[in-house]
C-alpha positions in Angstrom: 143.9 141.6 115.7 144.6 143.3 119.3 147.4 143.2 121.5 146.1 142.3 124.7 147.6 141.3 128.3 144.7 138.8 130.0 145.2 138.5 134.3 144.2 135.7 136.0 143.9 131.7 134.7 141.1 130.4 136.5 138.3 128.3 135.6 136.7 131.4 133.7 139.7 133.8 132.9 141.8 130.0 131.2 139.0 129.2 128.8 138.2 132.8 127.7 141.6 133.5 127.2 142.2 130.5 125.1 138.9 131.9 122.7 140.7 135.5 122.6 143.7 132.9 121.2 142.0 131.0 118.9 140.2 134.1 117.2 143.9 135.3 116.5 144.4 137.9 119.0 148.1 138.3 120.1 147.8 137.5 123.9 150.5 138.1 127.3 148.9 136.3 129.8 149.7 136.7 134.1 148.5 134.8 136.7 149.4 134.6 140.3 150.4 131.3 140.1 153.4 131.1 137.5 153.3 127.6 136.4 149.9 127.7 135.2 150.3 130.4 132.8 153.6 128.7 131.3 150.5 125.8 131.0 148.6 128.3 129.2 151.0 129.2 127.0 151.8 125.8 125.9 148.9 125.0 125.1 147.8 128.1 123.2 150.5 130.0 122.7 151.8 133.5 123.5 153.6 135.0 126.2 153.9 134.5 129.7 154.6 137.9 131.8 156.0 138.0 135.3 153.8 140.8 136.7 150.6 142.4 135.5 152.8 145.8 135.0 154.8 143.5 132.1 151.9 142.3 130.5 150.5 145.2 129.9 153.2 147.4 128.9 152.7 147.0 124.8 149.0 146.0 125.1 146.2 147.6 123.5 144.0 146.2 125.8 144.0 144.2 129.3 141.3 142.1 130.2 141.3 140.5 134.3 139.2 137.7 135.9 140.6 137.5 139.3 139.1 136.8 142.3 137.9 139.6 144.7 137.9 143.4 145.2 141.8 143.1 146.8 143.1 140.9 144.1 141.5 143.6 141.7 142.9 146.5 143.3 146.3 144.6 143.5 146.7 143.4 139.7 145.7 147.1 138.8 146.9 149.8 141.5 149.8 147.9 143.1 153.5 148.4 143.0 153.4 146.2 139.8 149.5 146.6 138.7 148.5 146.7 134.7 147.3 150.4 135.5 151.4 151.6 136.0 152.1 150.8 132.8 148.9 150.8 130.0 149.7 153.5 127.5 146.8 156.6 127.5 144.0 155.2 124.9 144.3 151.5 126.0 141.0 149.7 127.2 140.4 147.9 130.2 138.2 145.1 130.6 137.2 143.2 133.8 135.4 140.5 134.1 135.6 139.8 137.9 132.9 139.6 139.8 133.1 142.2 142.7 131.5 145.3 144.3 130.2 148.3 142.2 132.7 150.4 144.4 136.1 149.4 142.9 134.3 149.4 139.7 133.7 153.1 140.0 137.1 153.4 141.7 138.7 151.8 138.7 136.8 153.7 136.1 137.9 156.9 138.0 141.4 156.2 138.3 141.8 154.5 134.9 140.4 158.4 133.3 142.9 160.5 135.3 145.5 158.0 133.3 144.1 158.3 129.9 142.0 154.8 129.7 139.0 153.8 129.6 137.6 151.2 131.9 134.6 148.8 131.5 133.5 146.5 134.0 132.1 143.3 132.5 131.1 140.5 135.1 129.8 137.6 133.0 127.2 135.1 133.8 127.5 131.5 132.5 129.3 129.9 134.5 132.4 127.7 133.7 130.8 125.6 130.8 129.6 128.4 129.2 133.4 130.0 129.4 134.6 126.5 128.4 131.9 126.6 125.0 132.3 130.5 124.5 129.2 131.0 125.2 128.9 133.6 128.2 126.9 136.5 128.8 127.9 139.8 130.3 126.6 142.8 131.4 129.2 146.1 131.0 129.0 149.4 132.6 131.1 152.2 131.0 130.9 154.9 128.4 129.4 153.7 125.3 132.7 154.1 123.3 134.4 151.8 125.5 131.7 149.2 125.6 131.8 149.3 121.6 135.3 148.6 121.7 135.5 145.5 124.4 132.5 144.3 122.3 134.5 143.3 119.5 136.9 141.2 121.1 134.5 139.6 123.8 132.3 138.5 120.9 135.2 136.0 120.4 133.4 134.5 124.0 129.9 135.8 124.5 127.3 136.3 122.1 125.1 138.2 124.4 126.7 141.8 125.6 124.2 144.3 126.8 125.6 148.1 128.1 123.6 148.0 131.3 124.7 151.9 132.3 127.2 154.1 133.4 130.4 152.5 135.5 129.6 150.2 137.8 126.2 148.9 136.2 127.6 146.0 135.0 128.7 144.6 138.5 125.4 145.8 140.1 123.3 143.6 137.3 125.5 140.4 138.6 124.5 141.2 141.9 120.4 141.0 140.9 121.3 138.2 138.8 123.0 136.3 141.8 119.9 137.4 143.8 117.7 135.8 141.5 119.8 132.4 141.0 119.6 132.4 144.8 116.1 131.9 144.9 116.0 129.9 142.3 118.3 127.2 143.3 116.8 127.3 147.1 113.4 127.0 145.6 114.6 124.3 143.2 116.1 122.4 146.6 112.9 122.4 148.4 110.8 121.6 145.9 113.2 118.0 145.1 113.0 117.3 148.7 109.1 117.6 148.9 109.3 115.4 145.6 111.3 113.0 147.6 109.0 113.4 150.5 106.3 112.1 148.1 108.2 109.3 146.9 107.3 110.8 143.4 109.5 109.2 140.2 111.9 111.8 139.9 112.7 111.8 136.2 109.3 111.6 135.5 108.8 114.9 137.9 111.1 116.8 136.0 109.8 115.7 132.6 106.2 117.1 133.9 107.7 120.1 135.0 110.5 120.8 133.5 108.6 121.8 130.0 106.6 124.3 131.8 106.5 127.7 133.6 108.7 126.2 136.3 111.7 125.7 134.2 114.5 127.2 134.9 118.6 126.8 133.4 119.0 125.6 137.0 116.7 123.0 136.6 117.7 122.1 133.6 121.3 121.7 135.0 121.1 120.9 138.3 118.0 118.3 139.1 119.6 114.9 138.4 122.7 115.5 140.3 121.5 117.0 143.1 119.0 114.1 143.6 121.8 112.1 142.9 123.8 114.3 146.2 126.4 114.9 143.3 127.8 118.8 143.9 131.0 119.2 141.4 129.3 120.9 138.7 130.0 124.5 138.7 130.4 127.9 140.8 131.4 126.7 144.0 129.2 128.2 147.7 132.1 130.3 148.1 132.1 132.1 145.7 128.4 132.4 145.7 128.4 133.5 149.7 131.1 136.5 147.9 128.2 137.2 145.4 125.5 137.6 147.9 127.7 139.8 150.5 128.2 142.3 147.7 124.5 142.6 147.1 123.9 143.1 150.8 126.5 145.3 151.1 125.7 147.2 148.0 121.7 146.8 149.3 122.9 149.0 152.7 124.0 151.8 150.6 120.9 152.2 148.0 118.1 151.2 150.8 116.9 148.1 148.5 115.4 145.3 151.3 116.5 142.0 150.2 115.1 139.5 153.4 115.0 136.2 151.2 118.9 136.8 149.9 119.8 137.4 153.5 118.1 134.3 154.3 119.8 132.3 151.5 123.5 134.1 152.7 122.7 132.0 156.0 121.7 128.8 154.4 124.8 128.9 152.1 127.0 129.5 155.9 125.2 126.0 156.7 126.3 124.5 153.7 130.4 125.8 154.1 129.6 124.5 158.0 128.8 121.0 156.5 132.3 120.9 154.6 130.6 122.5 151.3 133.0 125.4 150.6 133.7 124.0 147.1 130.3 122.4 145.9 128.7 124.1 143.2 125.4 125.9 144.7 123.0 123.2 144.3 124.6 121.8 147.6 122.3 124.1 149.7 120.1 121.3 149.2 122.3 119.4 151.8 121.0 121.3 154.7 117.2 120.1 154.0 117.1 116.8 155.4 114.9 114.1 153.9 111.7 112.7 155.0 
């Protein structure tokens, strides 16, 4: 079992943590704010650290889930970042979602020290980090995606090496382009339903078996005709997502007008008081018939 140092508690980094825990791993966890890692700890074990610099000063390997480029670049390069004390060999795994940049930057400055550096954004959302049952997409060299496979199998049974550094994080962003238009298409197509005055369960049992199934359907549906939006990854987060795809879009040339478009429909949604809704809220700003 592996030494490791994980950074940041949230409602993704908590959960796969505690699987690192239960699969016996020996864990020193950070996290910005103190008292939930000493609630971490408690319930799982292990040792709380009071920086990411002392939690990864005997550790094989550190694994973060923060929450942007800055907090990244903060819990790794700063005064008291992981990256001033991991030991040449050691392997670190993020599975932040943020721009393909600070991946690169990371993978950079993490060889110049001696480590090796994967970047691992996972798709699932929090119920899938909550049943271990994520799925991420690395970029890296291929020895250090063999390594982090072994201990994120503990948490996702679907790993796939996407390319070279920086890969992973660009895969999240095409598959937060595509949930995008799912969930906007998903949105108008319930209020056209409603428009109908069609039986709603019985218009997703018709469809829902069919080529127009989708995991957002499946999820999202009955709560959203039921204007119920506390069931996953919040707008904000999601209008974070879609800016790095734009941004990253700017620097390879790729056109992406309908994710623009959905960008804008997700600023109506924060507008209406939305910020922390999971992303089936956008279907707030399509009034009914």
């Amino acid at each position: 079992m592996a030494k490791i140092a994980f950074i940041g508690l949230g409602v993704m980094g908590g959960p796969i943590a505690g699987h690192l825990a239960k699969a016996g791993h020996d864990l020193t966890v950070y996290n910005r704010s103190i008292g939930k890692a000493k609630r971490w700890a408690e319930a799982y074990g292990g040792a709380v650290a009071i920086n990411p610099a002392k939690a990864a000063e005997d550790a094989e390997i550190v694994i973060s889930c923060v929450g942007t480029d800055d907090d990244l670049s903060q819990i790794t390069l700063g005064r008291d970042g992981a990256f001033r004390s991991m030991k040449p060999g050691g392997l670190f795994i993020d599975h932040t979602t943020v721009s393909a940049r600070i991946a690169r930057q990371l993978f950079v400055e993490g060889e110049s020290r001696g480590l090796h550096c994967v970047d691992a954004p996972v798709t699932g959302g929090q119920a899938g980090a909550e049943k271990g049952s994520l799925a991420v997409m690395c970029g890296g060299s291929e020895p250090a995606v063999a390594a982090a496979r072994i201990v994120m199998q503990a948490y996702a049974p679907r790993i796939v090496h996407v390319g070279k550094a920086g890969a992973g994080q660009t895969a999240k962003m095409v598959n937060q382009i595509c949930i995008g238009g799912i969930v906007q298409g998903l949105a108008e197509a319930l209020r056209f339903a409603q428009a109908a005055e069609l039986d709603l369960d019985k218009t997703f049992d018709a469809i829902s078996g069919g080529a127009a199934q989708s995991w957002q359907m499946d999820n999202y549906w009955k709560t959203m005709a039921a204007d119920s939006f506390d069931f996953g990854f919040a707008v904000d987060w999601m209008r974070k997502d879609l800016g790095l795809a734009l941004e990253e879009a700017r620097a390879n040339g790729a056109t992406l007008p309908v994710t623009a478009l959905i960008d804008q429909f997700y600023a109506d949604v924060q507008a209406m008081g939305g910020h922390r809704q999971d992303t089936s809220a956008i279907v707030r700003r399509i009034t009914r018939a």
